[in-house]
RODREN-928866 format. One record per atom (N, C-alpha, C): residue in three letters; x negated, y negated, z. Coordinates in steps of 0.001 Angstrom, whole numbers, plus 500000, padded with zeros to 6 digits. Each point is the difference from the previous one (the first is absolute). Layout:
alaXYZ ...
This chain:
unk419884839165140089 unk501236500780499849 unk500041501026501137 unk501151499898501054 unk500156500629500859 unk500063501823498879 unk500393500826501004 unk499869501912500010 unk501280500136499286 unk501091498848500971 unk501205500116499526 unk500725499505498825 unk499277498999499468 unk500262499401498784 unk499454500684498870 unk498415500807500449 unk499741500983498824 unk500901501177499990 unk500713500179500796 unk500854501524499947 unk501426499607499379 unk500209498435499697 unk501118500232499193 unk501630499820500482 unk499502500241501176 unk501107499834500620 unk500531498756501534 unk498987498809499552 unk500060498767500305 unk501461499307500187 unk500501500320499039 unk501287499344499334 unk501434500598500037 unk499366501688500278 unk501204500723500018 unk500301499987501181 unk502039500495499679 unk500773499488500827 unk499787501128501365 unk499828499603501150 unk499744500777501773 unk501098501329499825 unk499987500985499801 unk500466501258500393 unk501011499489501482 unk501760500266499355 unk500574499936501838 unk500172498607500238 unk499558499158498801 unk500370498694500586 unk501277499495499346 unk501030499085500718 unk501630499990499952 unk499958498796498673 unk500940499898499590 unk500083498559498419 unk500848499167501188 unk499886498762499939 unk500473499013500314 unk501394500221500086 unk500551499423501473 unk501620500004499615 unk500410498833499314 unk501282500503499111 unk500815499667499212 unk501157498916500751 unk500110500720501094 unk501374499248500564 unk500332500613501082 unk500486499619501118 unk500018500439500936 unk501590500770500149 unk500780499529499401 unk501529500412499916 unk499622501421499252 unk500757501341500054 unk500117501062499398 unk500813499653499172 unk499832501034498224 unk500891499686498819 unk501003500108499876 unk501136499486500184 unk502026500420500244 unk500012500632498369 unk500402501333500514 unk500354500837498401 unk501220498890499217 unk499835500473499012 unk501025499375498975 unk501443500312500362 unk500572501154500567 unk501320500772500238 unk500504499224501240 unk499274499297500629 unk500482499189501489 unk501104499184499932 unk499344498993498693 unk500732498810499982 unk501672500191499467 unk500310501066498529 unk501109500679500198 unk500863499938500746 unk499470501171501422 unk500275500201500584 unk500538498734501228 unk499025498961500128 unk500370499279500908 unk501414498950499310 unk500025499864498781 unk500886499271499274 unk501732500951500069 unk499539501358499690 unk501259500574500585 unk500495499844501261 unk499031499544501097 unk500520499943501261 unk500663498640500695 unk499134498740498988 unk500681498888499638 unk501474499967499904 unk500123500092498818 unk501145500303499244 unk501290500476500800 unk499526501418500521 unk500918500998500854 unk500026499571501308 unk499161499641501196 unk500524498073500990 unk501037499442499610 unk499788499041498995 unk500704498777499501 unk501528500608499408 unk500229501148499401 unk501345500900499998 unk500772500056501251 unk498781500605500848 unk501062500809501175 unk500379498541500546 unk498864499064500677 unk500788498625500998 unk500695499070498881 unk499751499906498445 unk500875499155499671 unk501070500305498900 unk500100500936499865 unk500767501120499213 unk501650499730500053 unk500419500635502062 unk500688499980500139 unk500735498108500007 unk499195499234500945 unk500584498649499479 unk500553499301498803 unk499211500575498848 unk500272499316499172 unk500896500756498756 unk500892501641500867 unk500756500265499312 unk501162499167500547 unk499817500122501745 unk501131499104500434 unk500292498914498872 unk499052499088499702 unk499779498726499577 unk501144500112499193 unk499159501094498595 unk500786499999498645 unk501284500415500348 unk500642501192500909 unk501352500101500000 unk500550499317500589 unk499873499185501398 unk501026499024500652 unk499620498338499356 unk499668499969498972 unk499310498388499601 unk499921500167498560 unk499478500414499079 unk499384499670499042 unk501383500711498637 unk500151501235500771 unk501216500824499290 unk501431499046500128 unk500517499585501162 unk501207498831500443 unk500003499298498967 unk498748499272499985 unk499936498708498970 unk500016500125498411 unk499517501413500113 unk499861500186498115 unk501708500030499587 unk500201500813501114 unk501771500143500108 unk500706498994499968 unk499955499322500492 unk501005498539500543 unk499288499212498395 unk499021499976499601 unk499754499004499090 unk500710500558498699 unk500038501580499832 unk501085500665499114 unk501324499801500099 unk500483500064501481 unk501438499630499953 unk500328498392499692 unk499196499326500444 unk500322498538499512 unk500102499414498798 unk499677501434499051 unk500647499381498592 unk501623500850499273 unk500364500326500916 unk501159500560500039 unk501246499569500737 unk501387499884499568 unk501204499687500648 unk500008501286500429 unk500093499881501418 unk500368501563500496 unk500919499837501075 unk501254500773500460 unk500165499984501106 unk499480501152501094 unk499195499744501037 unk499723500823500896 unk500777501146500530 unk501398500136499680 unk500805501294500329 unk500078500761498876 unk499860499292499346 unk499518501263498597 unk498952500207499364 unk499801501387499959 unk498723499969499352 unk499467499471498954 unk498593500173500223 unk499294499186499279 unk500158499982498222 unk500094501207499512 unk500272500480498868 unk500839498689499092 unk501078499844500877 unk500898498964499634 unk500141498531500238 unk498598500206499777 unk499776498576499979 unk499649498955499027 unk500354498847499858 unk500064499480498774 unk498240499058499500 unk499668500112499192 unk498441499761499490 unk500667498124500004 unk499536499133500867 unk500111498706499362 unk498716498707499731 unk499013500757500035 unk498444499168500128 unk500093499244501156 unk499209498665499649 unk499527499024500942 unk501695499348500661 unk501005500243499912 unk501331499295500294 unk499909500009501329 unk499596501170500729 unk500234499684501546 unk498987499196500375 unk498405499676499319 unk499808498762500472 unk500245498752499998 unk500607499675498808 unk500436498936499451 unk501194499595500910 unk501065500796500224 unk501065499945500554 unk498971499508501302 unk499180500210501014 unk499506499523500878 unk499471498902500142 unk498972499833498978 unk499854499047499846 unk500674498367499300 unk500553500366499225 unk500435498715499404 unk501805500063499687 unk500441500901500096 unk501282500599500080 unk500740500965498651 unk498793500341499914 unk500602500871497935 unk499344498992499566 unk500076500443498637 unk499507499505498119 unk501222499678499043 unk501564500579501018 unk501335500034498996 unk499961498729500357 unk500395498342499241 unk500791499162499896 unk501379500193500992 unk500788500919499542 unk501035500216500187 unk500484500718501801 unk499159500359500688 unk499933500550501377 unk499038499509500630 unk499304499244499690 unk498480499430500614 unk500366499271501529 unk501833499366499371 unk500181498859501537 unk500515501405501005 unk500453501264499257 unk500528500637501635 unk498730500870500117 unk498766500042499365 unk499503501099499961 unk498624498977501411 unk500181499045499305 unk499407498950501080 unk500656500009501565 unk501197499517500172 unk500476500227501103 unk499768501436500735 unk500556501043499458 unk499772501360500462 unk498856500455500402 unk498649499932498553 unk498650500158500374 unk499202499362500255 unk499892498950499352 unk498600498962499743 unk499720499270501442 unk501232499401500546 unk500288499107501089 unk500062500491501453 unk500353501210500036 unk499027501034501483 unk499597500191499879 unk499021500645498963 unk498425500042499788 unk499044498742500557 unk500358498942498994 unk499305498691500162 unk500165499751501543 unk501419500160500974 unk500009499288501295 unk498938501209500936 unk500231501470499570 unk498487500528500725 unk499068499971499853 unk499514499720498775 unk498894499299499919 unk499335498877500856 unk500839498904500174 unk500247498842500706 unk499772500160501418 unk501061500870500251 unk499904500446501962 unk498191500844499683 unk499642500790499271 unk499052500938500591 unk498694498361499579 unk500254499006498874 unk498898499409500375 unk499928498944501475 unk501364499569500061 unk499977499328501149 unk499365500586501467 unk500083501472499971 unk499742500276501074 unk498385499998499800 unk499446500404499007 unk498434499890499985 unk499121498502500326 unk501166498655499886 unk499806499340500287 unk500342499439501237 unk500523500534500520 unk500317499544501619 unk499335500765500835 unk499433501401499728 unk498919500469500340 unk498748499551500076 unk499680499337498598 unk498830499091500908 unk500174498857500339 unk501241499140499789 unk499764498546500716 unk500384500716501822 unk500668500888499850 unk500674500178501629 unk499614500787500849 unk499645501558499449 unk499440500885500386 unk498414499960500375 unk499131499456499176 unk498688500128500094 unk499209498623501086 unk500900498816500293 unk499397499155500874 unk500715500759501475 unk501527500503500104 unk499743500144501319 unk498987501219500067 unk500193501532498980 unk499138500773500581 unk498731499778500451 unk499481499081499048 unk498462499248500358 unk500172499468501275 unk500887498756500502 unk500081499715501451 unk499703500898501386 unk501393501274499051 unk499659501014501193 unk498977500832500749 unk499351500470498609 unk499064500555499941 unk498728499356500620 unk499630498468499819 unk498928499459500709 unk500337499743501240 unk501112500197500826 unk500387499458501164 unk500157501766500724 unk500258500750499360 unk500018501665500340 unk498472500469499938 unk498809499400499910 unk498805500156499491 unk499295499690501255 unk500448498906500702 unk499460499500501568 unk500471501261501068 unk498678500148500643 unk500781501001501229 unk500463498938501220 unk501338500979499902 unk500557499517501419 unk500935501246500691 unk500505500173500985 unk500028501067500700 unk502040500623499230 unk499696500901499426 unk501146500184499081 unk499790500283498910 unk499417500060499182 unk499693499247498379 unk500443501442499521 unk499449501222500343 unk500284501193499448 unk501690500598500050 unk500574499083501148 unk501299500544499855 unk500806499023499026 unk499604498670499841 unk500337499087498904 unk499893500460498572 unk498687500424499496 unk499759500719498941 unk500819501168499836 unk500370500858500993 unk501092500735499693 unk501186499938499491 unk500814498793500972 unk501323499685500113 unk499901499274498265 unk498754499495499162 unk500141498813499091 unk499819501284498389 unk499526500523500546 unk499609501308498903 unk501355501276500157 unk500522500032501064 unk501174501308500035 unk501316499352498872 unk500415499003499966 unk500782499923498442 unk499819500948498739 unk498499499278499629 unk499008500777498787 unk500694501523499702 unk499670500690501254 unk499945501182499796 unk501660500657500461 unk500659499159500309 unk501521500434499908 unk499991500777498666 unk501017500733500163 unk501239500340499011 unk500751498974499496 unk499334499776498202 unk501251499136499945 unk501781499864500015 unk500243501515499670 unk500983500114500555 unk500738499726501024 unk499029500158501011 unk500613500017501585 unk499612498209500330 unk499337499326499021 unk499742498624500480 unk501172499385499642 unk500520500286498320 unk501203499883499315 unk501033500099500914 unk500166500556500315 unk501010501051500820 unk500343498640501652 unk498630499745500371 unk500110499501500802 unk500506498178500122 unk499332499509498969 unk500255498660499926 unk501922500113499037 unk500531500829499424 unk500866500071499453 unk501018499885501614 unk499970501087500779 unk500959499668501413 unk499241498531501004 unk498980499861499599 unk500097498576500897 unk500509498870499355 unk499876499993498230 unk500228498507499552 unk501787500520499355 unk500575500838500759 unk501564500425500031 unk500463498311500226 unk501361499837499632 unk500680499212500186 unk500512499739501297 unk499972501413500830 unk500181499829500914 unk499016500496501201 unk498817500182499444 unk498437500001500559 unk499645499082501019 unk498882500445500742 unk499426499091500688 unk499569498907499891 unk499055499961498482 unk499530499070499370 unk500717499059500264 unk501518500146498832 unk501031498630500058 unk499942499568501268 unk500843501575500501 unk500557499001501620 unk498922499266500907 unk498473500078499693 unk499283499102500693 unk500010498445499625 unk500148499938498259 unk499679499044499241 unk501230498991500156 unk501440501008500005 unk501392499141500393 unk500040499364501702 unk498918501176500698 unk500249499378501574 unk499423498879499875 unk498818499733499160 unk498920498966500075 unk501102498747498898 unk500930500277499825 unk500606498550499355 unk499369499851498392 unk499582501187499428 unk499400499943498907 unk501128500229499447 unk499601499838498618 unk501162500702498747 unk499708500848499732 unk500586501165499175 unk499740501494499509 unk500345499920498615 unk499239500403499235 unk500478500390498849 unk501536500778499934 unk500867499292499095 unk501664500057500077 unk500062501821498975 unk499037500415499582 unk500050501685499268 unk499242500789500480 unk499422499478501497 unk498829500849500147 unk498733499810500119 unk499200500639500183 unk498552499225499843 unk499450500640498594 unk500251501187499551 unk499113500914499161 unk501013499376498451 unk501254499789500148 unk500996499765499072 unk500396498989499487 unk499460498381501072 unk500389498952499461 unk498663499326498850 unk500896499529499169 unk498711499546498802 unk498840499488500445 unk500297498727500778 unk499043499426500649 unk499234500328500665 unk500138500950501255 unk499294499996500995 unk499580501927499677 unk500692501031498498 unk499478500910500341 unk498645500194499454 unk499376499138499118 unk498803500369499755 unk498847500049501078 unk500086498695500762 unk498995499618501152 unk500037500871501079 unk501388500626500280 unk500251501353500823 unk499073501103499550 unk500024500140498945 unk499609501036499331 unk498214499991499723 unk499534498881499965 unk498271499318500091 unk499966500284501326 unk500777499385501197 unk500019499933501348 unk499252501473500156 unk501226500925499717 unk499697501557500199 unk498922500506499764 unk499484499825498521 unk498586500555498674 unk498969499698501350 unk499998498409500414 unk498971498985500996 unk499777501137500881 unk500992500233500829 unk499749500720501327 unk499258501334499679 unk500710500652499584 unk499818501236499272 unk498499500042499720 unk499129499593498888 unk499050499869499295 unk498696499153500636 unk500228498986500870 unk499077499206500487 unk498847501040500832 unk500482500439500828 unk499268500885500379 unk498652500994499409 unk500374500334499078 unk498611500441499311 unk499438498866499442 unk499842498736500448 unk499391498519499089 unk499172499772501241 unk500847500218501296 unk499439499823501110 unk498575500929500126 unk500476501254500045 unk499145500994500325 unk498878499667498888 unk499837499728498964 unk498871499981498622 unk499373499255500552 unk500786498309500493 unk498976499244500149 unk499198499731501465 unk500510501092500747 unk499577500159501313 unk498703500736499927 unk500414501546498733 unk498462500568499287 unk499049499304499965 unk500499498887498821 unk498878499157499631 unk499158499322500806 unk500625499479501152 unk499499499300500733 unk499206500389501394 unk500210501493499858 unk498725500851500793 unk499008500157499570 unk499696500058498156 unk498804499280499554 unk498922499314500099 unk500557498831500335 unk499715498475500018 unk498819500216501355 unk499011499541499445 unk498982500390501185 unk500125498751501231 unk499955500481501279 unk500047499214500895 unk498883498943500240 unk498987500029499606 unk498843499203500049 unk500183498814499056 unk501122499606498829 unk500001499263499485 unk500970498561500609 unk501209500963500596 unk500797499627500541 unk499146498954501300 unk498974501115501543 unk499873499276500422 unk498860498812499475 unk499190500316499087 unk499274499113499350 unk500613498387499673 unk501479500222499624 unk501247498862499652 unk500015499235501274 unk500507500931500918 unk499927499701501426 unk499247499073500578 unk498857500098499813 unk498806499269500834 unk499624498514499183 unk500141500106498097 unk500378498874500206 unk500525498719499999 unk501522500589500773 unk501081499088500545 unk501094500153498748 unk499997501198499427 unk501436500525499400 unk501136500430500483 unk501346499432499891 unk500475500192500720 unk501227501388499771 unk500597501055500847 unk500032501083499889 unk501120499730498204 unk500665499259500117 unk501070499830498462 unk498573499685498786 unk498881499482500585 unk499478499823498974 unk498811501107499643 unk500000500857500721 unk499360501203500155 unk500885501168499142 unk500967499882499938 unk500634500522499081 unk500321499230498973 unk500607499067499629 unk499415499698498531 unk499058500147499430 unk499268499473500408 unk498124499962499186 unk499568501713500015 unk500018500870500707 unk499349501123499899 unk500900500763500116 unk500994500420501029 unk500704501632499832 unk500981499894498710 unk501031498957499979 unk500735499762498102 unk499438500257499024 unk498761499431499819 unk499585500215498950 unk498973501559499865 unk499942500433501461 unk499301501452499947 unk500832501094499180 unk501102499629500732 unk501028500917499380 unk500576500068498649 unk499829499188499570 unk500192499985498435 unk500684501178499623 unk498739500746499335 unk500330501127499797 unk501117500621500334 unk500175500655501324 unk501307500325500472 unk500938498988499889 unk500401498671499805 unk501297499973499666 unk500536499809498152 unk498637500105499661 unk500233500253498386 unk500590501094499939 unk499431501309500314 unk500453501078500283 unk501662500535500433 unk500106499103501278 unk501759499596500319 unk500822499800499243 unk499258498922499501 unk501314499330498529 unk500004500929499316 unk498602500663499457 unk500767500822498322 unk500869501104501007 unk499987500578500749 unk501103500974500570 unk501026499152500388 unk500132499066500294 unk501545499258500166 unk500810499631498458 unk499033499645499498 unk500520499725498455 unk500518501296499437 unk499034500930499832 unk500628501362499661 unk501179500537500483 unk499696499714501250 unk501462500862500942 unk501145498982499842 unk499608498453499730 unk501340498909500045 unk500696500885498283 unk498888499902498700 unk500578500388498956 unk501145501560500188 unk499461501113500940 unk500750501206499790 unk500595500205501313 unk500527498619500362 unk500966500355501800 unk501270500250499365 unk500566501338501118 unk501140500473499828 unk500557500447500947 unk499551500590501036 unk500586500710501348 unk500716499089500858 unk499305499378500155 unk500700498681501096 unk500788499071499326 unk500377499713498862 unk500673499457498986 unk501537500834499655 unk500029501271499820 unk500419501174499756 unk501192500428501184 unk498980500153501030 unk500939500022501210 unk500624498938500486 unk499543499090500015 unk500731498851499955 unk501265499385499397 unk500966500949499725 unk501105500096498907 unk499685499776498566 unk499094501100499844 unk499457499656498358 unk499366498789499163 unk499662498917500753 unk499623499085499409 unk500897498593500593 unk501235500217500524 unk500743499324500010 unk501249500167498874 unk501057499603500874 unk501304500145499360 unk499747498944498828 unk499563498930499727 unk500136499228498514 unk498169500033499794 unk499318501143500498 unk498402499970499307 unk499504498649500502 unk500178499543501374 unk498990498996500707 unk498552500236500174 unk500002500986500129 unk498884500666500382 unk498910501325499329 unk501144500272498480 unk499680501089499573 unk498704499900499509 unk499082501143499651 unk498949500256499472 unk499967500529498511 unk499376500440499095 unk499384500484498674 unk500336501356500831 unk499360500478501079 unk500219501483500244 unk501777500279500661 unk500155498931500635 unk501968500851500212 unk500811499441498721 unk499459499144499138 unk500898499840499042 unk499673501498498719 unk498701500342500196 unk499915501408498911 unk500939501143500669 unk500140500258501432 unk500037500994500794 unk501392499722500068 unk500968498812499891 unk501071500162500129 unk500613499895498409 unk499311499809499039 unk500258500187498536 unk500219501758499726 unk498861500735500529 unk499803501200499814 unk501233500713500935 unk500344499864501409 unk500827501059500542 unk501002499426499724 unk500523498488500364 unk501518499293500335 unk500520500230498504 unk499746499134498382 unk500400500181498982 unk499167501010499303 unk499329500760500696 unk499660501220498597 unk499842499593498844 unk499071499276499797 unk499221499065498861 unk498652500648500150 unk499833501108499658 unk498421500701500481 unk498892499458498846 unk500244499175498669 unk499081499909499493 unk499823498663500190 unk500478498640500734 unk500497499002499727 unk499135499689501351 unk499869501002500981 unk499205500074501659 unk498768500322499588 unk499550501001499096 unk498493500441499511 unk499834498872499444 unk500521499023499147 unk499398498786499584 unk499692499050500859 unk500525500133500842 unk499723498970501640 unk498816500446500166 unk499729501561500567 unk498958500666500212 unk498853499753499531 unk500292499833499188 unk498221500082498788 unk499716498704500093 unk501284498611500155 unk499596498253499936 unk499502500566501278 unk500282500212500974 unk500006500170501443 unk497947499922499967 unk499717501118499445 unk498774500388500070 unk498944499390498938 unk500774498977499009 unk499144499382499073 unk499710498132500333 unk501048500271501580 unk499614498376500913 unk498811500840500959 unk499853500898500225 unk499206500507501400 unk499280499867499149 unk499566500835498838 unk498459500122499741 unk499181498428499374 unk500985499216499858 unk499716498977498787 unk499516498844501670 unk500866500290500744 unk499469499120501164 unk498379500507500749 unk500733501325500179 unk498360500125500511 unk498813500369499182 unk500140499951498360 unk499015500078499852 unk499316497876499706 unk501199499887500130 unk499287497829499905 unk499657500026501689 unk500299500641501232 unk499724499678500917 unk498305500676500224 unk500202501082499774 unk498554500080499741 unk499041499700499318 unk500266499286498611 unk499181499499498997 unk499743498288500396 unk500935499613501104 unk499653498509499899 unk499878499505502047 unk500646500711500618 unk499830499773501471 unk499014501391500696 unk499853500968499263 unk498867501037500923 unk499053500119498853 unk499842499298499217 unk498761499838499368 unk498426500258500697 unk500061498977500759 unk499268499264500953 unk500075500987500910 unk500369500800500613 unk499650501044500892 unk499555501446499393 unk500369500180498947 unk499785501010499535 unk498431500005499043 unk499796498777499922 unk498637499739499480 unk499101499655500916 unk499849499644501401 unk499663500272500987 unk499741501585500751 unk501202500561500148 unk499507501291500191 unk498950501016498729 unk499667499310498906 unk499393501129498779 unk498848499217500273 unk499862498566500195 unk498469499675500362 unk499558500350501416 unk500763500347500943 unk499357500641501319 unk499558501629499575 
């Protein structure tokens, strides 16, 4: 037995010597976290506060409104007060023409049957958008994608429509496709025929005038998306195609088309959306057309509401208006961006 083991103090703990650390992080008092949650909180106020009062007053308040007035006969020059309570009638009247037996055939003619034909024009155009719109923009776009000495002033001249004024685009194709416009007089010098009412006015030829216009107008941002997309597309695959013995049309099928995907899924649901709630270029366009060739769901509410002062009869447009947008895009996203959107949550 060592001196030190008889003295007892073998075992006891070294005078001055430190206990093991615990943890290398210092203890965050309890009062921090509080504190950091108030600062959370008070962030997310100040940057999203103000947006989303915008939201509720220019969006969310409209609609609670318009879905109130749409169960009311009201006329818009008089106040609201005096307005008559009639339930679901102004949809019915839209949809199927009334529930009376007895007014159903004029209530049909009057309501049911310009409803149904804008309906018609706004789906037709979603469909000529993609049989017409989306192969040339695709054309363009892969042929605007090659450098050649120009391309940036091309991309300009093909994208400056887009961002017109539709007004002033309105404005513009209205004095060229004049009766006594350039347009004609090129089409009469050329030994063509002219539409005998016009171009915007005759039955026949004013709808396709009127697609013609949407085309020009709108293509341009289809161009520009899929020009995005296709700066993507890594060049090493392309020349990889290249080398061996793909040829440049088939270099774009097989790899940049199908790269892009994405972006023109993307295209469509904004063409679909914007085909369901087009109105400006429709609008200016002499309202739709003198016999509704061309009219939309939005100039047939908009000319329900100012022209006959039918203000509850236009909020019922309003609210169908917005119960085709959401019902479309929420099947466009539940069944065509499926697949991308479950892609981006597994990356």
């Amino acid at each position: 037995m060592t001196a030190l083991e008889a003295s007892g103090t073998g075992n006891a703990p070294v005078v001055g010597a430190q206990a093991p650390a615990t943890g290398s992080d210092p203890v965050t008092p309890a009062t921090t976290r509080p504190r950091r949650d108030r600062r959370k909180w008070l962030e997310i106020a100040i940057f999203v506060g103000p947006a989303l009062l915008i939201f509720l007053a220019f969006v969310v308040f409209p609609m609670v409104m318009a879905a109130r007035y749409s169960f009311y006969k009201w006329d818009s020059r008089q106040p609201f007060e005096l307005a008559e309570f009639i339930g679901f009638d102004n949809y019915t009247r839209a949809l199927v023409g009334g529930t009376d037996p007895e007014t159903k055939d004029i209530f049909w003619k009057a309501y049911a049957q310009p409803f149904w034909n804008a309906v018609g024009n706004n789906a037709q155009i979603i469909a000529l958008s993609m049989l017409v719109q989306l192969p040339i923009a695709m054309v363009v776009a892969l042929v605007l994608n090659r450098k050649f000495p120009g391309r940036s002033a091309v991309r300009l001249v093909i994208f400056a429509p887009y961002v017109l004024a539709e007004v002033t685009a309105g404005l513009m194709w209205m004095m060229l496709l004049d009766p006594r416009g350039p347009v004609t007089e090129m089409v009469q010098g050329l030994g063509l025929p002219v539409p005998g009412q016009g171009w915007l006015e005759d039955p026949q030829w004013g709808f396709w005038t009127f697609f013609f216009i949407v085309s020009w107008k709108y293509i341009g941002l289809a161009i520009i998306l899929f020009l995005a997309g296709l700066s993507g597309v890594s060049p090493e695959l392309q020349e990889a195609a290249s080398i061996d013995g793909a040829s440049w049309w088939q270099v774009q099928w097989r790899i940049n088309i199908p790269l892009i995907g994405p972006t023109v899924r993307v295209w469509a649901f904004l063409s679909i959306i914007g085909s369901i709630q087009l109105f400006d270029m429709a609008w200016i366009l002499n309202r739709g057309g003198s016999t509704d060739q061309y009219a939309t769901i939005a100039t047939l509410m908009v000319d329900t509401g100012t022209q006959r002062n039918d203000g509850g009869y236009a909020s019922a447009l309003a609210i169908i208006m917005f119960v085709i947008s959401m019902v479309a895009a929420l099947l466009y996203m539940g069944f065509v961006m499926r697949r991308d959107t479950a892609d981006s949550k597994g990356a």
